[in-house]
C-alpha atoms as one frame of an Amber mdcrd trajectory, in Angstrom:
protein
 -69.414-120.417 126.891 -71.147-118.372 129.146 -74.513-117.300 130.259 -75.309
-113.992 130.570 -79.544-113.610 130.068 -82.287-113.393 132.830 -84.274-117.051
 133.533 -87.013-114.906 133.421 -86.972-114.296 129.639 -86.170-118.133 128.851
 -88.260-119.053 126.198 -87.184-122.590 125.966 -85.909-122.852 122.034 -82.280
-123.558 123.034 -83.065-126.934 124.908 -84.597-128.750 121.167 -82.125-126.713
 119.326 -78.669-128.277 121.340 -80.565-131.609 121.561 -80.772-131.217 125.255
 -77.238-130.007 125.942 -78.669-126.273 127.247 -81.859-126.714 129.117 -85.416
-124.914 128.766 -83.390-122.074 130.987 -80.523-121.948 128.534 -78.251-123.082
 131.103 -75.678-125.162 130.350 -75.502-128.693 132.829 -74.183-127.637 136.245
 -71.505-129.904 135.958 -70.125-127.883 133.332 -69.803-124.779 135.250 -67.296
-123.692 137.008 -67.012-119.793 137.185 -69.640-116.873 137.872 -68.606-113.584
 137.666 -70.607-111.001 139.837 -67.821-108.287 140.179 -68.379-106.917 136.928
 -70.748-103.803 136.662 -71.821-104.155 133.558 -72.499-108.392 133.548 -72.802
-111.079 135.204 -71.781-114.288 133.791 -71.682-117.912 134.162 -68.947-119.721
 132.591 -68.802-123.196 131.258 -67.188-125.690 130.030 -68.067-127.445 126.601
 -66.468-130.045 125.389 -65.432-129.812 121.818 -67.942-132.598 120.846 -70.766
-130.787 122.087 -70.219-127.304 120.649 -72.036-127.730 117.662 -75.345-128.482
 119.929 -74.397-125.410 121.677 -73.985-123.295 118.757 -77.102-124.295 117.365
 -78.896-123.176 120.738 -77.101-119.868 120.667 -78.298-119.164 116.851 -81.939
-119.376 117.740 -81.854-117.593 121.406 -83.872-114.804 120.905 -82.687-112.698
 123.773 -79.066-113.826 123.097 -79.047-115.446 126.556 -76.147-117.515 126.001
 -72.785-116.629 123.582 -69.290-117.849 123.726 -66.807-115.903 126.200 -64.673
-114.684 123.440 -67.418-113.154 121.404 -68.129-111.364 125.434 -65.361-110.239
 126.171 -62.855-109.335 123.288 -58.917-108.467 123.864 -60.396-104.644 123.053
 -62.787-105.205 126.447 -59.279-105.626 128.519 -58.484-102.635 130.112 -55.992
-102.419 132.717 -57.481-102.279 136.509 -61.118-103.003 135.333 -61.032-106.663
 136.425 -60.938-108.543 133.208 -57.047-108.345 133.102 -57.306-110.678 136.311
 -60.102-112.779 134.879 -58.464-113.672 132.313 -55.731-115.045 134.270 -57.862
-117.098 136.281 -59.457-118.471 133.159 -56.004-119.254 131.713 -55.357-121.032
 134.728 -58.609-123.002 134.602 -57.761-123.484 131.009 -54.250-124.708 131.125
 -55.685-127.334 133.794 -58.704-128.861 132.114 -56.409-128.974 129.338 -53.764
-131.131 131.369 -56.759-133.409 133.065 -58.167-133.917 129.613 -54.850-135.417
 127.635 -54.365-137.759 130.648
């Protein structure tokens, strides 16, 4: 998932919505994090982590967000968005990479 509003437009509905998962902020719990993007002109985005258990909390929070502060990546940033030399061709091998090992630490 990632996190793509402004704090300043947090409204708060997110946090009773995911049962606490996503905070008052809609941000995710820091330990879930574990990419922000700043490169990209037209975003900036925090990435996280949710486990499978939790994404029906987190789905919940994104259905009421008004301002649409939080989505999943690949509702972001579709295979259309990946152009060649805009930076998203080598993001998405980093998250591959990230994905492939929290995959591997996860079956162990």
């Amino acid at each position: 998932m990632c996190f793509q509003g402004r704090l300043e437009l947090a409204m708060g509905e997110g946090a009773s919505a995911s049962k606490g998962v996503i905070d008052d902020n809609y941000l995710p719990p820091w330990d879930t994090w574990f990419a922000f993007l700043s490169q990209l002109p037209e975003a900036r985005l925090l990435l996280a982590w949710i486990p499978e258990a939790l994404s029906e909390w987190v789905q919940g929070a994104i259905e009421v967000g008004a301002n649409h502060p939080i989505e999943w990546l690949d509702v972001v940033v579709t295979a259309e968005d990946l152009q060649p030399g805009d930076g998203w061709h080598e993001i998405q091998g980093e998250l591959r990479t990230i994905w492939q090992h929290m995959s591997a630490s996860n079956s162990s």
